[in-house]
C-alpha positions in Angstrom: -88.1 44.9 -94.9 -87.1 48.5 -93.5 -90.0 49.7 -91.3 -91.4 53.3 -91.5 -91.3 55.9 -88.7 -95.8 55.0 -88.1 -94.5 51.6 -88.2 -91.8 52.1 -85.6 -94.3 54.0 -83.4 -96.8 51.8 -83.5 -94.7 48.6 -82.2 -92.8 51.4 -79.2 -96.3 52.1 -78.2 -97.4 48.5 -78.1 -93.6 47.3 -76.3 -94.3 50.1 -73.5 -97.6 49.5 -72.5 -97.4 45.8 -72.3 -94.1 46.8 -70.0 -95.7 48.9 -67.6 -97.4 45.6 -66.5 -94.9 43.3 -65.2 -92.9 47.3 -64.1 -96.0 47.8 -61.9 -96.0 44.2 -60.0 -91.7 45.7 -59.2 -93.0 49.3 -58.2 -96.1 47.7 -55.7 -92.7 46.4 -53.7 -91.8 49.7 -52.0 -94.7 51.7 -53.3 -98.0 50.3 -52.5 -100.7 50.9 -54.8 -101.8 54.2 -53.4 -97.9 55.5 -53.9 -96.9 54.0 -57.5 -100.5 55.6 -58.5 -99.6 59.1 -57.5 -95.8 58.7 -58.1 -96.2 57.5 -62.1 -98.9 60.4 -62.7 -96.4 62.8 -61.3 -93.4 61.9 -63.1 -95.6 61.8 -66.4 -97.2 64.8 -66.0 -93.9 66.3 -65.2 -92.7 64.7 -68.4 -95.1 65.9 -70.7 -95.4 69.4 -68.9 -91.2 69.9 -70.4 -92.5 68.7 -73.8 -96.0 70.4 -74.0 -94.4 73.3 -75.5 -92.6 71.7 -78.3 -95.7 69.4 -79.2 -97.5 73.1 -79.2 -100.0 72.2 -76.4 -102.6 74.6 -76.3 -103.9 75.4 -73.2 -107.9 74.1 -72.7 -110.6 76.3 -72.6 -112.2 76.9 -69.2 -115.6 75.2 -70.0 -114.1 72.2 -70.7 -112.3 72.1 -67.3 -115.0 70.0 -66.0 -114.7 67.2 -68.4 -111.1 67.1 -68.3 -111.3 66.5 -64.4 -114.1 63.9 -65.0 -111.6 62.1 -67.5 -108.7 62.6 -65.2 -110.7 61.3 -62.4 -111.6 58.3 -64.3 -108.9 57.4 -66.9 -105.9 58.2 -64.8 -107.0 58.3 -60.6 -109.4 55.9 -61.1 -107.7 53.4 -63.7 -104.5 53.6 -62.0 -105.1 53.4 -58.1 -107.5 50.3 -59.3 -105.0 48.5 -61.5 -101.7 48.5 -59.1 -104.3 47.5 -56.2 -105.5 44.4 -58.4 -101.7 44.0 -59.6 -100.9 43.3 -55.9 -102.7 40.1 -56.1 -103.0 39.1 -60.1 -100.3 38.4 -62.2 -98.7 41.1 -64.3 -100.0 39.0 -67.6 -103.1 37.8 -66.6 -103.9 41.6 -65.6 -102.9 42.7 -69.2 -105.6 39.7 -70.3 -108.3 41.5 -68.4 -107.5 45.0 -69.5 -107.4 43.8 -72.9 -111.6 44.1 -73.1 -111.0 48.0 -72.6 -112.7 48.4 -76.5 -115.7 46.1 -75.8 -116.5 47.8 -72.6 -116.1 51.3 -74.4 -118.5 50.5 -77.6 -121.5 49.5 -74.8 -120.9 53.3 -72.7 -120.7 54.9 -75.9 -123.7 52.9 -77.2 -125.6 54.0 -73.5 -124.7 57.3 -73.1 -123.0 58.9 -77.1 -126.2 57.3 -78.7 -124.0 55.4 -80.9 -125.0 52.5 -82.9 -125.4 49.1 -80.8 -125.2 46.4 -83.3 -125.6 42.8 -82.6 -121.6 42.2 -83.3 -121.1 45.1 -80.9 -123.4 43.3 -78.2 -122.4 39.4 -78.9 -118.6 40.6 -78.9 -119.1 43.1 -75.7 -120.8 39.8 -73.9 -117.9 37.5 -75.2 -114.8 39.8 -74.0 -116.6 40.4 -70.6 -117.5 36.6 -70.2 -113.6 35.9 -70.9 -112.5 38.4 -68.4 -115.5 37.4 -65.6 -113.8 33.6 -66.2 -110.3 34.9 -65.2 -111.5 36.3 -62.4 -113.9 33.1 -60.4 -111.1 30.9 -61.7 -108.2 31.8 -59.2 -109.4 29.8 -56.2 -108.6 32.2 -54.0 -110.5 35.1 -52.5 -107.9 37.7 -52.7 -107.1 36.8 -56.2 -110.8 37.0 -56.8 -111.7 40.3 -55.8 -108.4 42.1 -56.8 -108.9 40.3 -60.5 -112.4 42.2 -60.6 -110.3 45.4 -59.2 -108.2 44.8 -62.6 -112.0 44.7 -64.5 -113.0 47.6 -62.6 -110.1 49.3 -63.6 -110.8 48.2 -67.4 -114.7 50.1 -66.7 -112.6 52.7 -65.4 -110.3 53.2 -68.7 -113.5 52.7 -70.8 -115.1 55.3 -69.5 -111.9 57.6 -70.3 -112.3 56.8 -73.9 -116.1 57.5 -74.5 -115.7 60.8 -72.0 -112.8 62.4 -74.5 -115.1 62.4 -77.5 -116.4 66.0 -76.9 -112.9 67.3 -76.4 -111.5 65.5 -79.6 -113.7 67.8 -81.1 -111.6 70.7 -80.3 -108.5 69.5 -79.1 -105.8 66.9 -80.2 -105.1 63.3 -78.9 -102.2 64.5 -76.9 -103.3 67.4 -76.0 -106.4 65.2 -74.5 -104.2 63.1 -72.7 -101.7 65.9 -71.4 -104.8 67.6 -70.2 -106.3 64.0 -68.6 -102.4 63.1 -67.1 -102.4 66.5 -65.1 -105.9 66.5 -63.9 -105.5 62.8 -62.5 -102.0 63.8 -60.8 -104.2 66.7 -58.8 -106.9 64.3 -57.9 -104.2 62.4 -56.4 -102.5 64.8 -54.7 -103.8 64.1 -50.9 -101.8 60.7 -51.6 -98.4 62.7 -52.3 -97.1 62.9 -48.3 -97.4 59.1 -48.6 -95.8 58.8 -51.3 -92.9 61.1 -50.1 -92.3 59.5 -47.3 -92.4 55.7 -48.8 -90.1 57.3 -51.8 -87.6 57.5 -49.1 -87.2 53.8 -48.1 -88.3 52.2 -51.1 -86.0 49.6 -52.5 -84.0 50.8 -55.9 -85.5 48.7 -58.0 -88.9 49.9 -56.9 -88.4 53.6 -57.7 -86.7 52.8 -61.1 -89.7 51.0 -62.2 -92.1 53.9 -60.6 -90.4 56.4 -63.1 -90.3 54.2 -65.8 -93.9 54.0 -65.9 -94.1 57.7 -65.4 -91.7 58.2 -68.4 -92.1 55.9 -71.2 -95.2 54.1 -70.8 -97.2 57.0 -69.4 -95.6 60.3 -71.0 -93.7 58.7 -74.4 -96.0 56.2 -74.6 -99.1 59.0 -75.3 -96.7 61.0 -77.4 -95.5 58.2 -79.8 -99.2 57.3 -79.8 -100.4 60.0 -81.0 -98.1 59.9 -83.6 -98.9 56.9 -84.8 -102.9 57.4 -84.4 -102.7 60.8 -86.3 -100.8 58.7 -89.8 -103.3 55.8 -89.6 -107.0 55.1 -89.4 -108.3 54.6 -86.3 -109.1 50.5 -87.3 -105.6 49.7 -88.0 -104.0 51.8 -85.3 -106.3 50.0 -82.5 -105.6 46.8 -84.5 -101.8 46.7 -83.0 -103.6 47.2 -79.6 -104.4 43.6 -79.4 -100.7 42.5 -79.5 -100.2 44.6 -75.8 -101.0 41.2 -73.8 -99.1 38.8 -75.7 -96.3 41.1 -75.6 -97.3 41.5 -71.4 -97.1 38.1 -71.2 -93.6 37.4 -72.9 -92.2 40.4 -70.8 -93.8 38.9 -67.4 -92.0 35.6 -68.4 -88.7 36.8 -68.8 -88.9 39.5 -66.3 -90.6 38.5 -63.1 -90.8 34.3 -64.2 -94.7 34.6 -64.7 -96.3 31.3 -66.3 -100.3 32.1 -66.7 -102.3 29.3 -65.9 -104.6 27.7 -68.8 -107.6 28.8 -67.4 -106.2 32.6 -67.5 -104.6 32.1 -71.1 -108.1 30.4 -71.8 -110.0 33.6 -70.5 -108.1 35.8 -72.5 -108.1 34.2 -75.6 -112.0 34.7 -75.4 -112.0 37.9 -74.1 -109.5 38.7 -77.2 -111.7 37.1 -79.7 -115.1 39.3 -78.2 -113.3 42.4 -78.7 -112.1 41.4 -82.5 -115.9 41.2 -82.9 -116.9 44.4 -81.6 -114.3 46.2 -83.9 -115.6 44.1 -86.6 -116.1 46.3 -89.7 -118.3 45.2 -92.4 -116.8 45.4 -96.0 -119.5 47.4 -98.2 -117.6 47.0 -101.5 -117.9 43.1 -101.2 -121.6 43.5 -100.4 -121.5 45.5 -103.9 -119.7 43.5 -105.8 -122.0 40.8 -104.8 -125.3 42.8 -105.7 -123.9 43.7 -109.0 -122.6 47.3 -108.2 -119.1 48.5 -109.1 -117.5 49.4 -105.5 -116.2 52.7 -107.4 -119.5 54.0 -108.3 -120.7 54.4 -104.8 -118.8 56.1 -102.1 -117.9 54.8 -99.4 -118.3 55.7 -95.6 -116.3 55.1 -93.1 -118.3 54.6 -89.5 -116.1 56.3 -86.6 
């Protein structure tokens, strides 16, 4: 079956950012966390800086310059100086496993703070994802794998907060233009780590650097670009859908790349924390509720919750 270009985008966009996971645990070799963390928002924002003007970037209004340093402070400093520190300690996979309750932890800050609606799927699913990702964590055995899988759950909060923060600006700007925004705000945050990173740049092993621009390439820069392509073709349900294919896909590439074999426990954790997340996203299906109560589904319109 020939896929289509949304189709195409849509699996690059899940293939990259289950790759920058096991590139990460490579790049932490010569760069330390601090380094790869200012070193993959640089090249990024460097990317996306060449390609703003053929994506037509706009540039953001000066009231919203706050916000977009808040979601650069917490989407891209925050999320990525928090991940490669955990990453130093928990298994490329297993950190994708923990990420993966991103969505659960997003629906309770929007619930708290956007006034959105907190249903009981939204509440039994957040407490299921978290409980998956809090069993990863105690089950390592070992206090440095302990506190640096929490790191990885902070770092989750972190990315979380990035995608309930945006919602005011996706009022008036675009995905990408959100994210190209977010990318170069985070890369200025972290600019007091850039001597650092200079200097480790310098000695770092080969392999090391090539995985630091990697990430700052295609799962940072293309990654947002063919993401937005994707998002902007499909609803928002079946876009986000694909999302929950990243850490199997981590997982596979950890395997073959760095020889990573998750323990049950971890694979166990995930699995849950998966499942609570399916249940947050849960949609209900009004025409079946219809059909059921006697009413044709075309006769009433629908409405689709955002």
């Amino acid at each position: 079956m020939k896929l289509d270009r949304t189709s195409l985008a849509l699996a690059a966009t899940v293939l990259l950012w289950a790759s920058a996971f096991p590139a990460i645990r490579v790049a932490l070799d010569g760069y330390g966390a601090g380094g790869l963390s200012f070193v993959r928002l640089a090249v990024a924002s460097l990317a996306l800086a060449v390609v703003a003007p053929l994506l037509k970037v706009r540039r953001p209004r000066g009231r919203d310059l706050p916000r977009i340093a808040l979601v650069g402070a917490s989407g891209m400093s925050a999320y990525q100086l928090l991940l490669n520190w955990g990453e130093i300690h928990v298994p490329a996979g297993t950190a994708s496993l923990i990420v993966a309750v991103v969505p659960a932890i997003s629906a309770l800050l929007a619930a708290a703070f956007l006034g959105e609606r907190l249903t009981l799927a939204v509440v039994a699913g957040s407490a299921v994802a978290l409980g998956g990702a809090a069993l990863i964590a105690v089950a390592g055995g070992d206090t440095r794998y302990t506190v640096a899988a929490w790191a990885v759950l902070a770092a989750a909060v972190a990315q979380a907060g990035y995608h309930f923060a945006i919602k005011p600006l996706l009022r008036r700007y675009t995905g990408l233009e959100v994210a190209c925004y977010a990318m170069w705000a985070g890369t200025v945050l972290l600019l007091p780590l850039a001597p650092g990173a200079v200097r480790t740049a310098l000695s770092a092993p080969a392999d090391a650097t090539l995985a630091a621009v990697y990430l700052g390439v295609l799962p940072s820069a293309a990654g947002f670009v063919v993401w937005g392509y994707a998002v902007a073709r499909l609803t928002v349900t079946a876009a986000t859908a694909a999302l929950y294919l990243v850490p199997v896909v981590a997982l596979a590439v950890a395997g073959v790349w760095l020889g990573e074999r998750p323990r049950p426990v971890e694979l166990l954790g995930g699995l849950i924390g998966i499942a609570g997340v399916a249940l947050v996203n849960r949609r209900p299906r009004p025409e079946r509720a219809r059909t059921a109560a006697g009413t044709s589904p075309r006769a009433v319109p629908t409405r689709r919750r955002s």
